[in-house]
Z-matrix of the N, CA and C atoms (Angstrom, degrees):
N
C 1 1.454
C 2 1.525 1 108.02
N 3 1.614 2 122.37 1 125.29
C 4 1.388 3 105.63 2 -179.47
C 5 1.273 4 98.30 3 -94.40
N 6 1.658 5 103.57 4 172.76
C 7 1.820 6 121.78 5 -176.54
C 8 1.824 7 104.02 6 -53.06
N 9 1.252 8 146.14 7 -22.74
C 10 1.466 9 133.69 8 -167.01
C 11 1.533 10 79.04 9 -93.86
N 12 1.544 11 147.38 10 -57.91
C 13 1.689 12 141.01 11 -140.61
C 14 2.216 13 85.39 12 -76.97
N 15 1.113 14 118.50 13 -31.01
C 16 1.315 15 135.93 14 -175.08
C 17 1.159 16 124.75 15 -57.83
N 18 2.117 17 93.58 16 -44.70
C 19 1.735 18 97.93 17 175.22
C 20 1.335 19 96.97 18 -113.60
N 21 1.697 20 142.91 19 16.37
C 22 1.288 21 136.86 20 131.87
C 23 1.422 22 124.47 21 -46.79
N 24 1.229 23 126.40 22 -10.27
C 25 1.700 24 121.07 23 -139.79
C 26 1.865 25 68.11 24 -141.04
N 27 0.497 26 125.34 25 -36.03
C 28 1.947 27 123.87 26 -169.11
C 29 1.079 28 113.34 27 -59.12
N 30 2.113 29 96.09 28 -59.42
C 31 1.201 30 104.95 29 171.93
C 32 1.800 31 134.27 30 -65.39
N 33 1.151 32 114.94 31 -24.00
C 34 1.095 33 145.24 32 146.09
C 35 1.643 34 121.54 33 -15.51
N 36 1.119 35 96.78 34 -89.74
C 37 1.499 36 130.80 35 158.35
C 38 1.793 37 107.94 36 -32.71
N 39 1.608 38 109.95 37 -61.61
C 40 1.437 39 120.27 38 -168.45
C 41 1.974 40 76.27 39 -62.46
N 42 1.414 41 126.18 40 -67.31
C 43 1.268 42 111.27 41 -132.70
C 44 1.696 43 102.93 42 -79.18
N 45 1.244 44 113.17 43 -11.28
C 46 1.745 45 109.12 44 157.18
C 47 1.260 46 122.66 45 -55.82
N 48 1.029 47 111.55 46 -31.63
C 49 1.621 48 131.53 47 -173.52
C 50 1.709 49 106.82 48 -80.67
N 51 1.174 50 121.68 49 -18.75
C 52 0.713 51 134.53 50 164.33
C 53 1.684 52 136.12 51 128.93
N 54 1.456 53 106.06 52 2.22
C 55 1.477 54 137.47 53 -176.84
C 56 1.368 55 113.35 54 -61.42
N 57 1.740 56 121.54 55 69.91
C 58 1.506 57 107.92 56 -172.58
C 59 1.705 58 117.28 57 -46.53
N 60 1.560 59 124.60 58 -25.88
C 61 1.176 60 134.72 59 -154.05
C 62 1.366 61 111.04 60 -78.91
N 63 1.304 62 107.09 61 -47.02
C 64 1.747 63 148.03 62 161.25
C 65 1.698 64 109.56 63 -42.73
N 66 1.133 65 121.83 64 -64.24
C 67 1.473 66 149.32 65 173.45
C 68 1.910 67 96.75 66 -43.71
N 69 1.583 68 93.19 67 -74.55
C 70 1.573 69 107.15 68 -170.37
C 71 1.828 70 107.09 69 -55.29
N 72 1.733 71 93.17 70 -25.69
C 73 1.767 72 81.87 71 174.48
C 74 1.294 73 123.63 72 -70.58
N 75 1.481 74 98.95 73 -33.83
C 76 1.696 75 104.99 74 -165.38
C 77 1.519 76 95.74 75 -95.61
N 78 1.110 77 128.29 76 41.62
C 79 1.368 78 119.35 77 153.19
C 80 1.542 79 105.77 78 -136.54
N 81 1.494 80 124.93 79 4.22
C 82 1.127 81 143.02 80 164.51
C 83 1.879 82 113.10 81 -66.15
N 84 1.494 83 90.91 82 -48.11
C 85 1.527 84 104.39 83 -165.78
C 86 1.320 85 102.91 84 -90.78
N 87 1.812 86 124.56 85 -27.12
C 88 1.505 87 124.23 86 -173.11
C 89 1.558 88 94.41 87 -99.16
N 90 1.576 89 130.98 88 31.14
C 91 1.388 90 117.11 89 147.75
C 92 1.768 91 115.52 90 -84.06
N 93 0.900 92 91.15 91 -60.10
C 94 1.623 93 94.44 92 -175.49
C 95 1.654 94 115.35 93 -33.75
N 96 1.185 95 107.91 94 -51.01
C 97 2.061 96 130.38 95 -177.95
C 98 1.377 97 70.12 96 -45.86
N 99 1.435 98 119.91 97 -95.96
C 100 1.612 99 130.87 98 -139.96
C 101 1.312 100 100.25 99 -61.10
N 102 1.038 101 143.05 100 -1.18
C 103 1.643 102 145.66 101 -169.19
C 104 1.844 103 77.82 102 -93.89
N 105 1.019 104 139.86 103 -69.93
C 106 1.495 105 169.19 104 -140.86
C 107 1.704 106 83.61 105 -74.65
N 108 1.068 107 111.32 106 -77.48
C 109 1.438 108 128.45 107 -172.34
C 110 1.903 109 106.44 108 -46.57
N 111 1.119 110 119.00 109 -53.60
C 112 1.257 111 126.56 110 -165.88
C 113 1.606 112 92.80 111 -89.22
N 114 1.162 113 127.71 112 -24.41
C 115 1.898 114 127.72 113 -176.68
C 116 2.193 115 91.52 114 -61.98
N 117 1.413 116 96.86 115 -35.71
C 118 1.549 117 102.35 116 -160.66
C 119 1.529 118 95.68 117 -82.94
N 120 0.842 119 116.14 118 -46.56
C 121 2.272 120 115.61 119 -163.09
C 122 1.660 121 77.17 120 -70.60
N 123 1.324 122 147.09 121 -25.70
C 124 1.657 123 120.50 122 -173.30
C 125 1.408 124 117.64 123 -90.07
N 126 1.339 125 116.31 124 121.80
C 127 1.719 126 105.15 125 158.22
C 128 1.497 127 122.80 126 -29.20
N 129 1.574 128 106.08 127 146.73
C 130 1.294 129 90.82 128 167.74
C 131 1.634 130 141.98 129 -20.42
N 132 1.284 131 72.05 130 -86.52
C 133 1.613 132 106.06 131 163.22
C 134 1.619 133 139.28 132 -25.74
N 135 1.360 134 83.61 133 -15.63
C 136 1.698 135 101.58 134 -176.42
C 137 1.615 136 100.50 135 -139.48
N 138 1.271 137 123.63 136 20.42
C 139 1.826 138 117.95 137 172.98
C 140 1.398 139 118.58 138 -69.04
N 141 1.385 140 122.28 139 -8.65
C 142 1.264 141 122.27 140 168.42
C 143 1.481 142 106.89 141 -81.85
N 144 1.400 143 139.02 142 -0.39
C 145 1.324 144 114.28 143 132.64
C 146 1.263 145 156.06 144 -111.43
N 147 1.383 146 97.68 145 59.62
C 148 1.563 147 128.56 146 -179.43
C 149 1.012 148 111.82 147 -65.44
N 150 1.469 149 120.34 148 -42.33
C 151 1.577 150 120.64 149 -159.26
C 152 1.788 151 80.03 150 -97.66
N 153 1.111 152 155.63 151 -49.64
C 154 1.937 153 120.04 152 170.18
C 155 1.702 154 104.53 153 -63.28
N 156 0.905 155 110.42 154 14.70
C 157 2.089 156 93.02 155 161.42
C 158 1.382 157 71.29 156 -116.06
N 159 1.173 158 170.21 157 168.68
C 160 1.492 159 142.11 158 17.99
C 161 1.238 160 111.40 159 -113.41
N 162 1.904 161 103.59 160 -16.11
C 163 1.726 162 119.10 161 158.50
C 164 1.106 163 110.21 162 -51.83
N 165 1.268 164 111.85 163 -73.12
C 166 1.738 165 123.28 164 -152.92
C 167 1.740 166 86.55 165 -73.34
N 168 0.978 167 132.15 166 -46.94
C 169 1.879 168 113.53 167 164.50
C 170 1.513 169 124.39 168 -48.81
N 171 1.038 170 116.79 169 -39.76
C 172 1.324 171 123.02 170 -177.59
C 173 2.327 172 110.40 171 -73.49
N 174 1.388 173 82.75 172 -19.16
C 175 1.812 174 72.46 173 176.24
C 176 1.771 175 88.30 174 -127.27
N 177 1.153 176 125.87 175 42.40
C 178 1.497 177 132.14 176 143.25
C 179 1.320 178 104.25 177 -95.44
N 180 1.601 179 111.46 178 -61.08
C 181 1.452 180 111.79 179 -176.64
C 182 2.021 181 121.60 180 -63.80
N 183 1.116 182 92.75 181 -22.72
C 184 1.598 183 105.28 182 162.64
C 185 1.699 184 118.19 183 -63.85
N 186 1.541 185 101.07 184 -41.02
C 187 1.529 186 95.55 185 -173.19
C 188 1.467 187 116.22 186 -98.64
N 189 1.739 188 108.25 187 -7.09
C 190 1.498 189 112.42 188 -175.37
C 191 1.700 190 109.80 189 -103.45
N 192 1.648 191 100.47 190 -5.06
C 193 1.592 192 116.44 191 -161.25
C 194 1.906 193 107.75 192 -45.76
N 195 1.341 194 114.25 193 -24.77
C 196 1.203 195 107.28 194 -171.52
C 197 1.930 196 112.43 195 -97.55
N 198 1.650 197 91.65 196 13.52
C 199 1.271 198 76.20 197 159.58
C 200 1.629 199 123.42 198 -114.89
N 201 0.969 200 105.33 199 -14.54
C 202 1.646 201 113.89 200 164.41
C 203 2.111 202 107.26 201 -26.56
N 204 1.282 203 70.39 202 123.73
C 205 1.572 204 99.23 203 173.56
C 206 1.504 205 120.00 204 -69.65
N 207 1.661 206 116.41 205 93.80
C 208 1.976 207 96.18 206 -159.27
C 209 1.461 208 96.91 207 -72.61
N 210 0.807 209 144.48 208 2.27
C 211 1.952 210 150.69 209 -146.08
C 212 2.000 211 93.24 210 -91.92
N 213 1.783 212 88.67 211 -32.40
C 214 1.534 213 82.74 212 -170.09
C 215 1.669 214 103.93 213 -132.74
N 216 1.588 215 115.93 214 153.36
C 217 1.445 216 124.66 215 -172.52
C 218 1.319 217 103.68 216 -37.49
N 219 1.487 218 126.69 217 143.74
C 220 1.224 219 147.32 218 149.74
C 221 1.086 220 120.88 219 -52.88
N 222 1.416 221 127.22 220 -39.82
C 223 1.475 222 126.45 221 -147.23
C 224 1.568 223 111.00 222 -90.97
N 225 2.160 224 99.20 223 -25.40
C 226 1.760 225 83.02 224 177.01
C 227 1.762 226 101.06 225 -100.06
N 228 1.506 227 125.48 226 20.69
C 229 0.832 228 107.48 227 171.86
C 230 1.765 229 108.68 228 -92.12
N 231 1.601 230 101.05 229 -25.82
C 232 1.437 231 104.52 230 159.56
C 233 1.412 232 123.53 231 -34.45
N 234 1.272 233 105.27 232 -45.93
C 235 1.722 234 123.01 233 -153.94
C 236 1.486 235 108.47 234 -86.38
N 237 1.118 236 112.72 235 -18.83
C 238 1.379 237 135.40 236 -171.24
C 239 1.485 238 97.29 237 -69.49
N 240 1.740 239 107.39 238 -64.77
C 241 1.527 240 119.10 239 -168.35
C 242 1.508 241 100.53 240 -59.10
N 243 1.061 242 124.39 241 -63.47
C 244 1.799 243 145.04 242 179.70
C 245 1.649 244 98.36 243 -32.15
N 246 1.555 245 112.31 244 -51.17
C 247 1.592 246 96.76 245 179.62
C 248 1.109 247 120.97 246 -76.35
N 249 1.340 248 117.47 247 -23.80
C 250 1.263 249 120.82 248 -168.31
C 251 1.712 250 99.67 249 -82.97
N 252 1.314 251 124.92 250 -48.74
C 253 1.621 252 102.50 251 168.14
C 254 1.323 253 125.26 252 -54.04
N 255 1.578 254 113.81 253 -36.08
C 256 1.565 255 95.16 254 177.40
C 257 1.757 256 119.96 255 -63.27
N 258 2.003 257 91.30 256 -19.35
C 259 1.869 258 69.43 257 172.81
C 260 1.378 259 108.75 258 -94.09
N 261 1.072 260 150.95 259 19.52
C 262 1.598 261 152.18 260 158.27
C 263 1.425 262 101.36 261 -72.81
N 264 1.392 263 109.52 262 -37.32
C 265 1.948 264 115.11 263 -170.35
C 266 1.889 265 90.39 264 -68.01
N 267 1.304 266 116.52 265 -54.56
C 268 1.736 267 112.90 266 -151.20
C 269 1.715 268 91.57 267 -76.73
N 270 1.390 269 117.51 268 -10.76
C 271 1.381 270 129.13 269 -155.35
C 272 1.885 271 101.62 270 -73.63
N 273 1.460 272 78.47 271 -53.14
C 274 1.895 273 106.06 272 -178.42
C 275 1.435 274 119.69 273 -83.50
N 276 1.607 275 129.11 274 -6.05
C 277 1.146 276 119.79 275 -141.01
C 278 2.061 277 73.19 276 -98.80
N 279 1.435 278 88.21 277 158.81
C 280 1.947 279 102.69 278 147.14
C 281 1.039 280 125.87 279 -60.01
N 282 1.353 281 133.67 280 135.68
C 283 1.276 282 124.43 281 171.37
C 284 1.619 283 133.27 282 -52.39
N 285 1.402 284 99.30 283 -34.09
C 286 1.550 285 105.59 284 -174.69
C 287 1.611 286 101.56 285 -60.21
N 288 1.274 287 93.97 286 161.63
C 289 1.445 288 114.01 287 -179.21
C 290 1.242 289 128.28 288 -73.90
N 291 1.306 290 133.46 289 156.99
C 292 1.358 291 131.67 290 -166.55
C 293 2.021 292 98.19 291 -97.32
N 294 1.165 293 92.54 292 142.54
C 295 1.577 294 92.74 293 -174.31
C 296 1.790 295 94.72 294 -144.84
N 297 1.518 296 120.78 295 114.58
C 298 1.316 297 121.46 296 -157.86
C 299 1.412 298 84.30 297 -91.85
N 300 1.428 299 108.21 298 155.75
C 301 1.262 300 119.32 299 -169.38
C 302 1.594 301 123.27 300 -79.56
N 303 1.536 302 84.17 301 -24.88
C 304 1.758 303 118.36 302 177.52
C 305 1.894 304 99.39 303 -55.59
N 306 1.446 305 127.41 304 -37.27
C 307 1.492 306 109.81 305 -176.75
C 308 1.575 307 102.39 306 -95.11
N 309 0.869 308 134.50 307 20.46
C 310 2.192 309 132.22 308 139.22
C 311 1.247 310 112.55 309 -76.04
N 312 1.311 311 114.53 310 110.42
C 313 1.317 312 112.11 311 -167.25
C 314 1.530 313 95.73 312 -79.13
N 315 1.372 314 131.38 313 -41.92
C 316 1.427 315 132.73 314 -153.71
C 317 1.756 316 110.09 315 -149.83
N 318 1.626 317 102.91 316 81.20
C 319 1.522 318 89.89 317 174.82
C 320 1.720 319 112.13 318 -113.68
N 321 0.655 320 104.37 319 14.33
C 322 1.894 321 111.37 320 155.54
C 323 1.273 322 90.19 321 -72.00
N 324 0.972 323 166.34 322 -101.85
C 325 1.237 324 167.56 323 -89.02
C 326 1.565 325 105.14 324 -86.53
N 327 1.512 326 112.15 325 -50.23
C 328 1.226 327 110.36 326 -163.28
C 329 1.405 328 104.95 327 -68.10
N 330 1.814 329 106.65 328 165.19
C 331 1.289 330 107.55 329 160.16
C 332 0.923 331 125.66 330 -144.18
N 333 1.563 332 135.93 331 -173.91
C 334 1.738 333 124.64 332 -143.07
C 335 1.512 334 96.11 333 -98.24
N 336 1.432 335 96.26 334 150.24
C 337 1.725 336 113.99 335 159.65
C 338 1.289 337 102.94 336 -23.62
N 339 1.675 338 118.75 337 130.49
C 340 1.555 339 122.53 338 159.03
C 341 1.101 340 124.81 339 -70.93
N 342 1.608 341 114.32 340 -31.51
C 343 0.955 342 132.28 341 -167.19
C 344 2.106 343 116.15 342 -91.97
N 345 1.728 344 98.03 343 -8.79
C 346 1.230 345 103.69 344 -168.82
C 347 1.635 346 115.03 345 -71.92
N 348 1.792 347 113.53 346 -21.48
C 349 1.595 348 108.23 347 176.91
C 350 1.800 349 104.92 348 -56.97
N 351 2.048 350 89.84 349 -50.87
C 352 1.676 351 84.21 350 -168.08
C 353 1.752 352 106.36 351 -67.90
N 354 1.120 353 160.18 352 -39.57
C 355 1.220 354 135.18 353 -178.94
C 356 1.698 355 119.08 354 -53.37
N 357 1.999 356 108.23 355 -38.30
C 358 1.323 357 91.69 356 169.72
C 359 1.356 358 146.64 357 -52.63
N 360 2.018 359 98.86 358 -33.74
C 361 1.451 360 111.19 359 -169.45
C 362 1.842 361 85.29 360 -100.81
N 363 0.997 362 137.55 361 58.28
C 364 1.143 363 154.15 362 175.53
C 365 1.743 364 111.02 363 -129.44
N 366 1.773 365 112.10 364 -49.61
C 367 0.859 366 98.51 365 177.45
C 368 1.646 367 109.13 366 -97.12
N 369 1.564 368 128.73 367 -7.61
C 370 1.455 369 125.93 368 176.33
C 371 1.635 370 94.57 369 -66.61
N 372 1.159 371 121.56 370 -26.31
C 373 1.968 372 93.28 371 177.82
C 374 1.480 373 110.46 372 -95.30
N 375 0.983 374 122.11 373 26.66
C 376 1.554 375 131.54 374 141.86
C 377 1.177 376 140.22 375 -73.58
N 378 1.832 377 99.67 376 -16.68
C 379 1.286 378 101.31 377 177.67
C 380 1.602 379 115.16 378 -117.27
N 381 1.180 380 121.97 379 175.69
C 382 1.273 381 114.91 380 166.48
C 383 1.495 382 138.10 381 -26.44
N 384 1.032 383 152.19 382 139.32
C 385 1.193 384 150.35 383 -153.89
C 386 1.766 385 111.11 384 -73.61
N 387 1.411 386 95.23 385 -47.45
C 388 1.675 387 99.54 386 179.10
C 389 1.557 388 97.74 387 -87.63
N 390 1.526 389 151.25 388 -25.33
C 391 1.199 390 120.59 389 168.41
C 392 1.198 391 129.94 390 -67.75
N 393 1.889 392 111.24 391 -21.96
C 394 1.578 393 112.83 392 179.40
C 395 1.919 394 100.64 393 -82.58
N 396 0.836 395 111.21 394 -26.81
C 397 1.949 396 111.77 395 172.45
C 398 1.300 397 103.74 396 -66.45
N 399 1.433 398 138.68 397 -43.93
C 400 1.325 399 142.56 398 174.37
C 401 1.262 400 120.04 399 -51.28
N 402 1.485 401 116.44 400 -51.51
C 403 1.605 402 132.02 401 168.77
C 404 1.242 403 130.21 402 -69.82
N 405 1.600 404 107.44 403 -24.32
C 406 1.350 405 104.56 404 177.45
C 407 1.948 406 111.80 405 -96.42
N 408 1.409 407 89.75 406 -28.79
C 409 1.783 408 80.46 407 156.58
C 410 1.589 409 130.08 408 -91.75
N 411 1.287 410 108.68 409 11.17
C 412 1.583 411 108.47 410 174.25
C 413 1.917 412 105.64 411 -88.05
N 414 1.691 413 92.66 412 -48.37
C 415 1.230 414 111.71 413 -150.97
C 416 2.328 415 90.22 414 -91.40
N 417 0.921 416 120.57 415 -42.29
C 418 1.019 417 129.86 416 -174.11
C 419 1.843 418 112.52 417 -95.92
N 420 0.778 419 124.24 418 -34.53
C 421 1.267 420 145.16 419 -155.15
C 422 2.106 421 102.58 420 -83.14
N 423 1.592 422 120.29 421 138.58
C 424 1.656 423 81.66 422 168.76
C 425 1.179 424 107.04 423 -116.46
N 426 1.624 425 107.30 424 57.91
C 427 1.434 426 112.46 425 175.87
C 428 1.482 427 137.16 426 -80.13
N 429 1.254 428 137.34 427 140.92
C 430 1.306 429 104.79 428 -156.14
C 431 1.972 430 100.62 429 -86.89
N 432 1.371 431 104.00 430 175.30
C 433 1.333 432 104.09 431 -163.44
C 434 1.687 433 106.39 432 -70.26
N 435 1.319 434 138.69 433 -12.36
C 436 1.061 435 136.95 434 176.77
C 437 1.576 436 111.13 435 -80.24
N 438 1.627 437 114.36 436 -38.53
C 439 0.865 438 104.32 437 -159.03
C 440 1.875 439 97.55 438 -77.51
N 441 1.233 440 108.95 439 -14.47
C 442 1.356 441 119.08 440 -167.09
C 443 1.922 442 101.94 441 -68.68
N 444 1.458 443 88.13 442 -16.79
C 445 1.963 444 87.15 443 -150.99
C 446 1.902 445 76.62 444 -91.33
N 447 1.120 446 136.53 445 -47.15
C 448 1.265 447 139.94 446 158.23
C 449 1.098 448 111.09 447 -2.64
N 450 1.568 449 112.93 448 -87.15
C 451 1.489 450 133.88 449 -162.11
C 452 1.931 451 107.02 450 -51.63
N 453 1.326 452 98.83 451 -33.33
C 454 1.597 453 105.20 452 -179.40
C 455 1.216 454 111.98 453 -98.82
N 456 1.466 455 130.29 454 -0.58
C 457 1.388 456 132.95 455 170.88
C 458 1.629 457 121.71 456 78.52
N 459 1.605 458 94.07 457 19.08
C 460 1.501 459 102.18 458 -174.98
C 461 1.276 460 94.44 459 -108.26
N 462 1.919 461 105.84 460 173.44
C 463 1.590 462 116.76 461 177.43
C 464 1.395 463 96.91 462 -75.81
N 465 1.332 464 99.79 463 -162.50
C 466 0.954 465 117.62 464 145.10
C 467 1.537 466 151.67 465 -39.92
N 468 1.413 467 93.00 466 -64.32
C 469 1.614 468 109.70 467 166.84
C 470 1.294 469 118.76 468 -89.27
N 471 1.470 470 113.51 469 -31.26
C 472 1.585 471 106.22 470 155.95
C 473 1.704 472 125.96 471 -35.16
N 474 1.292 473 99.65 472 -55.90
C 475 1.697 474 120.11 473 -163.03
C 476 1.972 475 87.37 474 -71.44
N 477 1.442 476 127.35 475 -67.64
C 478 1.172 477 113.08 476 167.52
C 479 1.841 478 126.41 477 -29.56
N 480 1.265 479 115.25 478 -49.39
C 481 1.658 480 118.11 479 150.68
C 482 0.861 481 131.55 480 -35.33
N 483 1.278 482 123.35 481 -56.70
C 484 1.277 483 138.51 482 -172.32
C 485 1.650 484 122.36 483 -85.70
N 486 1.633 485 98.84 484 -33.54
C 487 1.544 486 106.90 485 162.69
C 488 1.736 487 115.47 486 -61.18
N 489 1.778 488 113.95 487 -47.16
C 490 1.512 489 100.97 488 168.83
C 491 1.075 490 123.48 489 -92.92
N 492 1.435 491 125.59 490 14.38
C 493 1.568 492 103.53 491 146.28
C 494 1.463 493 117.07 492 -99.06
N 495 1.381 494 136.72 493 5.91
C 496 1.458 495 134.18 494 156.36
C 497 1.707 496 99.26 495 -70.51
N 498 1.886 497 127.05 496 -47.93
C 499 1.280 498 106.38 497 -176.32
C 500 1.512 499 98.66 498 -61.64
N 501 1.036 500 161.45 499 -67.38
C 502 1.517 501 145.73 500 -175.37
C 503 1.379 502 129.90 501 -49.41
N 504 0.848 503 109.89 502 -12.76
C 505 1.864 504 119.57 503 151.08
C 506 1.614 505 101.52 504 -80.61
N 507 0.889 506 154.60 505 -51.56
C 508 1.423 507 143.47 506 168.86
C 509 1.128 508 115.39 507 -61.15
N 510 1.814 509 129.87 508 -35.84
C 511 1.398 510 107.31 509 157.25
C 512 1.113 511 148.09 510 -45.52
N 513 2.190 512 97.78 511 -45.07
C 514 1.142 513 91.67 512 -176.91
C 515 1.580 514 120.58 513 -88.98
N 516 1.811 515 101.68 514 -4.35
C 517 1.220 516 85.63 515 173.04
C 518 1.686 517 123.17 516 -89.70
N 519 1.253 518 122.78 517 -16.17
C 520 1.466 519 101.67 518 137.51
C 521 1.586 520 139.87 519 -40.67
N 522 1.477 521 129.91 520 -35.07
C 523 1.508 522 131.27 521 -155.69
C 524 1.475 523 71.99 522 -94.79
N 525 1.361 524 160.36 523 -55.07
C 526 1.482 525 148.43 524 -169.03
C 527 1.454 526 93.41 525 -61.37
N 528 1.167 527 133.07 526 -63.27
C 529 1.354 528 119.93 527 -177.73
C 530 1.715 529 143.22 528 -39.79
N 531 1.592 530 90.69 529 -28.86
C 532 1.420 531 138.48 530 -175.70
C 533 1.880 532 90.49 531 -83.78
N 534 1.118 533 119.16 532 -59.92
C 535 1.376 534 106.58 533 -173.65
C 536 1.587 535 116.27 534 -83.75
N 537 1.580 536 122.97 535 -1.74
C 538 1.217 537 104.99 536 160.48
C 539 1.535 538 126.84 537 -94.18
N 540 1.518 539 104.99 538 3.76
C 541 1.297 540 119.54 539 -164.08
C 542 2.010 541 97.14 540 -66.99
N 543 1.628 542 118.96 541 147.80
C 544 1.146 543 104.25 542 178.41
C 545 1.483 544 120.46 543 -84.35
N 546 1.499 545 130.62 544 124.93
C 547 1.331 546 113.28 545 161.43
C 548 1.768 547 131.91 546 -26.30
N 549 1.120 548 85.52 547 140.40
C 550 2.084 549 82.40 548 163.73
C 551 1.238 550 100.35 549 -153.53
């Protein structure tokens, strides 16, 4: 054990005991390790979320702190918690990829598909008559949602029903659309 893992575990100890000052140190000095620790349990590819594993570790080890065993080192029981959030982090994350915003050099600039109104109202007359009227005044419309559930004679939670199963009739009738489209 060297003298800093020595006066990590001291302080530790003092701030169980009750040493807020003590406590606040040794979680001062055991950020950096677990910053270090959690940089290593992540793929490349995903090291920018180190600093939410060393959060969500840092108020595990806050709320589990009184069970630590003083008989035995702190630091791999530290390390223990730290891996185990980063695998709860890769556990929970979306699959898609992380794309930092920092390599777009210029997206004010851009602007939307011309063509994207006509494919939408392309695929709303695919669907039923009252789900494409439903969507285009929920989603288009600046009506408020009651008055919307009104106009169709539904409640509240009806019209919420009925609004996501019209968005799933437009999914799938896009993903059918999507599969007759020809490769190139």
């Amino acid at each position: 054990m060297t003298n800093a893992d020595f006066e990590i575990e001291t302080l530790m100890r003092q701030g169980l005991a009750g040493d807020r000052k003590a406590y606040s140190a040794c979680l001062s000095k055991l950020v950096p390790r677990m910053r270090a620790m959690a940089h290593t349990d992540l793929p490349p590819a995903l090291r920018h979320m180190a600093e939410d594993v060393v959060q969500e570790a840092l108020l595990a080890l806050h709320l589990k702190r009184g069970s630590w065993d003083q008989t035995r080192a702190l630091l791999p029981w530290v390390r223990i918690i730290v891996k185990r959030k980063a695998i709860d982090m890769l556990r929970s994350r979306p699959r898609a990829s992380h794309e930092p915003i920092e390599d777009h050099e210029n997206l004010q600039g851009q602007t939307a598909d011309p063509l994207e109104a006509l494919h939408l109202e392309q695929a709303l007359e695919r669907l039923p008559h009252r789900d494409a009227s439903l969507l285009r005044d929920h989603a288009f419309g600046s009506e408020e949602p009651e008055s919307i559930a009104q106009k169709f004679g539904l409640s509240p939670g009806a019209m919420r029903v009925a609004l996501h199963r019209a968005l799933q009739r437009l999914a799938e009738a896009a993903r059918k659309e999507e599969e007759w489209k020809p490769r190139t």
